[in-house]
C-alpha positions as CSV (number, residue, x, y, z in Angstrom):
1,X,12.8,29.8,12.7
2,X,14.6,26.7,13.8
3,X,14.4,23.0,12.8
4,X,11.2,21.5,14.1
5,X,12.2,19.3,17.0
6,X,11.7,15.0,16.5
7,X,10.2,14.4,19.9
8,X,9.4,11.1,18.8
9,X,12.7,9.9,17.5
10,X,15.1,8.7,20.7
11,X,17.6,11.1,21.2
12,X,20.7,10.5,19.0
13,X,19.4,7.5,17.4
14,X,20.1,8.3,13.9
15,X,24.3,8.8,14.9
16,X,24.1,4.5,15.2
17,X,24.1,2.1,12.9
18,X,21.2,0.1,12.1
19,X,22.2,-3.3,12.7
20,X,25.8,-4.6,12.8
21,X,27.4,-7.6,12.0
22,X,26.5,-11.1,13.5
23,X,28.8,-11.6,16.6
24,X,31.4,-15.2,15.4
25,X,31.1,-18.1,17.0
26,X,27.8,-17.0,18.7
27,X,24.4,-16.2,17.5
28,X,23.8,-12.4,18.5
29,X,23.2,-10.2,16.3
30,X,22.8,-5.9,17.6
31,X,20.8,-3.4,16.3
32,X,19.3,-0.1,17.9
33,X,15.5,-0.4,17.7
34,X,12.8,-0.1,15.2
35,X,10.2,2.1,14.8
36,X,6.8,1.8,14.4
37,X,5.1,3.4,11.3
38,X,3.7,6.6,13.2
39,X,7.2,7.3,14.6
40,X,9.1,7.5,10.9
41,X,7.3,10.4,9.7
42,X,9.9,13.0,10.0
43,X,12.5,10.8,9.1
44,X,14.4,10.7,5.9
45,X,14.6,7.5,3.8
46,X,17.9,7.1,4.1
47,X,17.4,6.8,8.2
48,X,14.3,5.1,8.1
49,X,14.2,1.6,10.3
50,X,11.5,-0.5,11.3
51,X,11.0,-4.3,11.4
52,X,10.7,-5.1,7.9
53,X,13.8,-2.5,7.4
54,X,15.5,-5.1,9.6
55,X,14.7,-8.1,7.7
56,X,15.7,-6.6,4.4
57,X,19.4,-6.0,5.7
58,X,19.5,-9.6,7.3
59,X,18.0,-11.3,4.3
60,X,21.1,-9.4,2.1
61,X,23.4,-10.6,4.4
62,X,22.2,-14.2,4.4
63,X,21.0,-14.1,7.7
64,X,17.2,-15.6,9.1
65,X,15.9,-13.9,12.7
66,X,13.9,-15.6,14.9
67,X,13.9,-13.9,18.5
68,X,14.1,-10.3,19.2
69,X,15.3,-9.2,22.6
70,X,13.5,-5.9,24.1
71,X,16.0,-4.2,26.2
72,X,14.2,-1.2,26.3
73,X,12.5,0.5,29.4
74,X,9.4,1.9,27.2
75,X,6.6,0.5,25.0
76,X,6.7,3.9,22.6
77,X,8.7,2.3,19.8
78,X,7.0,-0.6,18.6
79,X,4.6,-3.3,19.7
80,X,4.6,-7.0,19.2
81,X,1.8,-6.6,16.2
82,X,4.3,-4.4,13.7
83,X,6.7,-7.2,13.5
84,X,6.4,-9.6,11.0
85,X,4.8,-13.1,11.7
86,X,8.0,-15.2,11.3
87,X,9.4,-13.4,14.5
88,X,9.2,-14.0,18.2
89,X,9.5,-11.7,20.7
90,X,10.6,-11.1,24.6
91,X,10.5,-8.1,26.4
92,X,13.2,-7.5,29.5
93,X,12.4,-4.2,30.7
94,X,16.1,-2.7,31.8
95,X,16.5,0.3,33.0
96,X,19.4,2.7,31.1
97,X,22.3,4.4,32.5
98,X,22.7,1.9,35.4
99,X,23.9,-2.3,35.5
100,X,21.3,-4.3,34.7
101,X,20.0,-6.2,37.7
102,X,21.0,-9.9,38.7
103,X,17.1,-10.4,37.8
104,X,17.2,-8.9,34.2
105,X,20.6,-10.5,33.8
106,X,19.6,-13.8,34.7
107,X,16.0,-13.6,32.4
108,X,18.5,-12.6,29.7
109,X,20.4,-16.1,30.0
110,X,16.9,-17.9,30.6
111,X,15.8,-16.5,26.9
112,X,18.8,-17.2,25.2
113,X,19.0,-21.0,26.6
114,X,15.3,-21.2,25.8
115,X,15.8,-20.2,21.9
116,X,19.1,-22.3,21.6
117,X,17.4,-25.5,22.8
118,X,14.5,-25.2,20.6
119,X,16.3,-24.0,17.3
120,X,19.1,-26.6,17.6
121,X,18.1,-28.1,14.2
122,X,18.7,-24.4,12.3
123,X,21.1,-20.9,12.5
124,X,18.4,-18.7,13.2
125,X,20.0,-15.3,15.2
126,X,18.9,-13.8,18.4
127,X,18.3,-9.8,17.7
128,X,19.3,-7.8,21.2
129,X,18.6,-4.3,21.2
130,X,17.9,-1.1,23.5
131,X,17.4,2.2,22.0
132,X,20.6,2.7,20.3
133,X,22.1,-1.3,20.6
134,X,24.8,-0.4,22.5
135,X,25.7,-0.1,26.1
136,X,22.9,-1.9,27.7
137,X,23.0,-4.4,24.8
138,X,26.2,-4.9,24.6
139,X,26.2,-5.2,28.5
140,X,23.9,-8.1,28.7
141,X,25.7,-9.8,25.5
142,X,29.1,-9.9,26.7
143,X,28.0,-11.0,30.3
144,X,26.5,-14.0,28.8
145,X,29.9,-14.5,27.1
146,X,31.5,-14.1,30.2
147,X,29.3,-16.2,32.4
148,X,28.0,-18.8,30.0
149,X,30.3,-19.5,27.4
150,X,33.4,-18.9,29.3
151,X,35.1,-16.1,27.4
152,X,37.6,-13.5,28.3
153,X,35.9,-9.8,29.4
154,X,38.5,-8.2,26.9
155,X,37.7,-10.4,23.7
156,X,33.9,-10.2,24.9
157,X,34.3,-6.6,25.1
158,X,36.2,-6.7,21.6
159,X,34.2,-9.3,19.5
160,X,30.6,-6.8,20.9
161,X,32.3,-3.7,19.6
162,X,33.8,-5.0,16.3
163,X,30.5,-6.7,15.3
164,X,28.3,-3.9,16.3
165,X,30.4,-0.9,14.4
166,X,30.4,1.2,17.9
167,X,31.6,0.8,21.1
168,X,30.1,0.8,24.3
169,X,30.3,4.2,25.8
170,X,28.7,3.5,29.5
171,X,32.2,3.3,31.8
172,X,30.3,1.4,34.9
173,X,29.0,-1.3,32.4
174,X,32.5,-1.6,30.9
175,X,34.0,-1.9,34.6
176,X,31.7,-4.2,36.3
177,X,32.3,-6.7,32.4
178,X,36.2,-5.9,33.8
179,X,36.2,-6.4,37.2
180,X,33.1,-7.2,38.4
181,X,32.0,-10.6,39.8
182,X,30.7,-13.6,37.6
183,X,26.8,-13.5,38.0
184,X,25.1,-17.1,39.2
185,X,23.9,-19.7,36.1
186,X,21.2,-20.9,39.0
187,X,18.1,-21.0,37.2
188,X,18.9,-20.7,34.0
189,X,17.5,-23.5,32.2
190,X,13.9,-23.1,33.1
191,X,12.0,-20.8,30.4
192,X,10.4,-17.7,32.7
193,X,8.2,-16.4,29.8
194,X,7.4,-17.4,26.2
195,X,8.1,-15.3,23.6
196,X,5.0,-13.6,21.5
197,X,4.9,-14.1,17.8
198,X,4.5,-10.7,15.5
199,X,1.4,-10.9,13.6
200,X,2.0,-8.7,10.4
201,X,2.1,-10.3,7.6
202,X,3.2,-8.1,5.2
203,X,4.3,-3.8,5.3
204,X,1.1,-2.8,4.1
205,X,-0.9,-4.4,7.9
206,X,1.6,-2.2,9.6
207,X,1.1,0.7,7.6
208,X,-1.2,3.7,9.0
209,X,-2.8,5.8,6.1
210,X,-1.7,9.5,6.5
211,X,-4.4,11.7,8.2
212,X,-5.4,14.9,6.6
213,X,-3.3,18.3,6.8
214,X,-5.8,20.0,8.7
215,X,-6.1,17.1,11.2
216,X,-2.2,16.9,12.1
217,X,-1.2,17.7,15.4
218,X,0.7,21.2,15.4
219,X,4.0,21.5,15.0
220,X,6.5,23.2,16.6
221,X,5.8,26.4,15.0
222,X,2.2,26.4,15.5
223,X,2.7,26.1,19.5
224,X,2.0,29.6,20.2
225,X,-1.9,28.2,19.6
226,X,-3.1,27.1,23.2
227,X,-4.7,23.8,23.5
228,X,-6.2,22.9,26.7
229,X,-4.6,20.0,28.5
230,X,-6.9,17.8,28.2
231,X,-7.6,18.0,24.8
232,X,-3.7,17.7,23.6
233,X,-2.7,15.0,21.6
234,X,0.3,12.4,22.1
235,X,3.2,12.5,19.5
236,X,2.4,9.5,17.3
237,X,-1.5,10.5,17.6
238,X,-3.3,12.6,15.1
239,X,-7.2,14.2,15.8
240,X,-9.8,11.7,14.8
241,X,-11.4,12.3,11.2
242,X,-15.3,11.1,11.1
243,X,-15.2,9.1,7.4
244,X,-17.8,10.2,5.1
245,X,-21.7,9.6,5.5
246,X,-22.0,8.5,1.9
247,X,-19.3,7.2,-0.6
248,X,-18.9,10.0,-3.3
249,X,-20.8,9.5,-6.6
250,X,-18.7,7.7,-9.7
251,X,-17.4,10.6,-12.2
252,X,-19.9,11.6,-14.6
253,X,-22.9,9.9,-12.4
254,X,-25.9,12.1,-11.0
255,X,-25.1,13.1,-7.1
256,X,-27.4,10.4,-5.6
257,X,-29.0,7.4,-7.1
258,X,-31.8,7.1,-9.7
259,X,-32.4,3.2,-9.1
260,X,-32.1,1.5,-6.2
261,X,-29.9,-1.2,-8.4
262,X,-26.8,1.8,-8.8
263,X,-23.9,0.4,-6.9
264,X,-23.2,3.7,-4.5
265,X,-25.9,4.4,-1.9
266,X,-27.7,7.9,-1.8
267,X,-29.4,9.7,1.2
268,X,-32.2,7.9,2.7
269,X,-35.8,8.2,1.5
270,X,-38.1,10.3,3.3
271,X,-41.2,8.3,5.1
272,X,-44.4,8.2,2.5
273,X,-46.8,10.5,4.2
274,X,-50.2,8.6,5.0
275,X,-53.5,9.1,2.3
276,X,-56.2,11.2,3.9
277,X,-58.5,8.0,3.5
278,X,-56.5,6.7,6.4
279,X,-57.8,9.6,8.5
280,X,-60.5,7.9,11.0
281,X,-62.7,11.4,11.3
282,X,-62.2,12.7,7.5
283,X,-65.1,13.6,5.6
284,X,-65.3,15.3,3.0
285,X,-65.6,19.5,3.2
286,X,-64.2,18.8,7.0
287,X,-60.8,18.3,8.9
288,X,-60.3,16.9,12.2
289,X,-60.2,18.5,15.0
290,X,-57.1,18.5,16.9
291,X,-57.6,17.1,20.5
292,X,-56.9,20.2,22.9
293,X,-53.5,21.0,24.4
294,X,-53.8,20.8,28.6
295,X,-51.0,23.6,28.5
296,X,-53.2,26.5,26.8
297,X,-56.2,25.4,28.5
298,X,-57.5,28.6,31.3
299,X,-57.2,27.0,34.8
300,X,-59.7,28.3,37.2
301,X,-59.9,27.6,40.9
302,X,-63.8,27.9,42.3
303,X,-64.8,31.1,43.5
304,X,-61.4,32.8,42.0
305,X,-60.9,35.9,40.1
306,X,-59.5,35.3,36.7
307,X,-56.2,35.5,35.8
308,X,-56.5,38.9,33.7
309,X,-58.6,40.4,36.2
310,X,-56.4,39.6,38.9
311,X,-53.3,41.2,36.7
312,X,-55.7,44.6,35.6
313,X,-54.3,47.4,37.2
314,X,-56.6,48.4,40.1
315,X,-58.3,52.2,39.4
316,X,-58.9,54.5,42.5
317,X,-62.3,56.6,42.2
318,X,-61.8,60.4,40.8
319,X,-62.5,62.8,44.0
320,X,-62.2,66.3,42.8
321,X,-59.8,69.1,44.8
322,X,-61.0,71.0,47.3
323,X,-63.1,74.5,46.4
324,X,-64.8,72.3,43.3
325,X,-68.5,72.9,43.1
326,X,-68.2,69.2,43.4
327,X,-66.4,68.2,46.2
328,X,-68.8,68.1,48.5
């Protein structure tokens, strides 16, 4: 039996580094991108990464974040609410395996121009990442470089790879940072969208409890079990659990509640059944008499045969056979 297959973890994500070094003279900083809480389930702790992964490494390194640039094409890895409250974030969505678009390119500048002019007064970074923080990110950073700040393509291309640990693998990104034209700076100083701020406040807001075994979604062994397609779950889905009526009794209590003053809640009480005083027709040595039910009442029609008459099997008269004294 093989490995079972991470369908939710990006393909060759755990051969990157988490986050590389802060890019000098600039203030960039790559990482691939974190996953959410229902993604990191099959992952090791060694590879695990999600926001609060990221701020530990920064925070050893002496760093602070404060934007986070979403490079990738999807919504799968992580939303906006798992990252922690002192963040903002932007989302450019760029398609892979292909140069960025003059559009994306030039919302890139507008983001970065945005942060830098309203965090002149600290050193906070700017976090770029696609899903491994590599070719599209290095892409977009070294173009600003190039365009912007007025730096060679080679160093660019040398200060990206150095700080990030890998280099960029995509040849038509690395040709167009070569030899392609200078994109247009038209533009860039008007903001095109505000960034969101993360709203958890702490791991535990982003954490999701851990369902029960027999509510997990099969795995990759169990796939010979057909489930109709409408009734299949996602990856990072499990199959709902209805909680439990009635909190479970304290150890060593009764099963349900003696006084109403116990703290746990029991079933609840059946309805007191009326007195027979409260009977309008009781008297004593007699019941009432249930009013009649319409549906076991006989229905005639005037001048009609009953309705066991008319189902009675109809008798012929007896005529005796021929040559009987009687048949005449």
């Amino acid at each position: 039996m093989g490995p079972i297959k991470k369908k939710a973890i990006p393909d060759r994500w755990t051969d990157y580094n988490a986050v590389g070094k802060r890019i000098p003279g600039t203030r960039f900083i790559a990482f691939k991108v974190p996953l959410k809480q229902a993604l990191r389930r099959h992952l090791s702790d060694s590879e695990v990464f999600g926001p609060f992964e990221l701020m530990d490494v920064l925070k050893k390194e002496g760093e602070e974040l404060g934007l986070i640039i979403d490079l990738t094409y999807t919504t799968r890895y992580y939303q906006p609410q798992d990252l922690p409250d002192t963040l903002h974030y932007l989302k450019i969505f760029t398609a892979g395996h292909e140069v960025p678009s003059d559009s994306n390119i030039l919302s890139f500048k507008k983001a970065v121009r945005n942060f830098l002019r309203e965090n002149q007064n600290n050193d906070k970074l700017i976090g770029v990442h696609c899903t491994h923080g590599l070719n599209r990110t290095g892409y977009l950073v070294c173009r600003y470089l190039i365009d912007v700040d007025g730096v060679e393509p080679h160093e660019a291309i040398d200060l990206f790879n150095k700080s990030r640990g890998h280099a960029i693998e995509r040849e038509n990104y690395l040709d167009d940072l070569k030899s392609g034209p200078k994109r247009s700076n038209d533009g860039m100083e008007e903001p095109e969208q505000e960034p969101v701020r993360g709203t958890a406040t702490s791991r535990s807001s982003m954490t999701v409890p851990e369902p029960h075994p027999s509510f997990r979604r099969r795995e990759h062994h169990y796939h010979d079990h057909y489930e109709p397609f409408n009734q299949r779950w996602d990856e990072d889905h499990t199959r709902p659990c209805q909680p439990p009526l009635y909190p479970p009794p304290p150890h060593g209590a009764p099963p349900f509640p003696l006084h109403p003053s116990l703290p746990f809640r029991g079933p609840p009480l059946l309805p007191t059944p009326p007195s027979f005083n409260s009977w309008p027709s009781f008297r004593p040595g007699r019941y009432p008499v249930p009013a009649p039910n319409p549906a076991f009442m006989p229905r005639y029609t005037f001048g009609e045969q009953p309705r066991h008459a008319r189902w009675k099997k109809q008798r012929t008269p007896y005529k005796p056979p021929n040559g009987s004294p009687y048949s005449h």
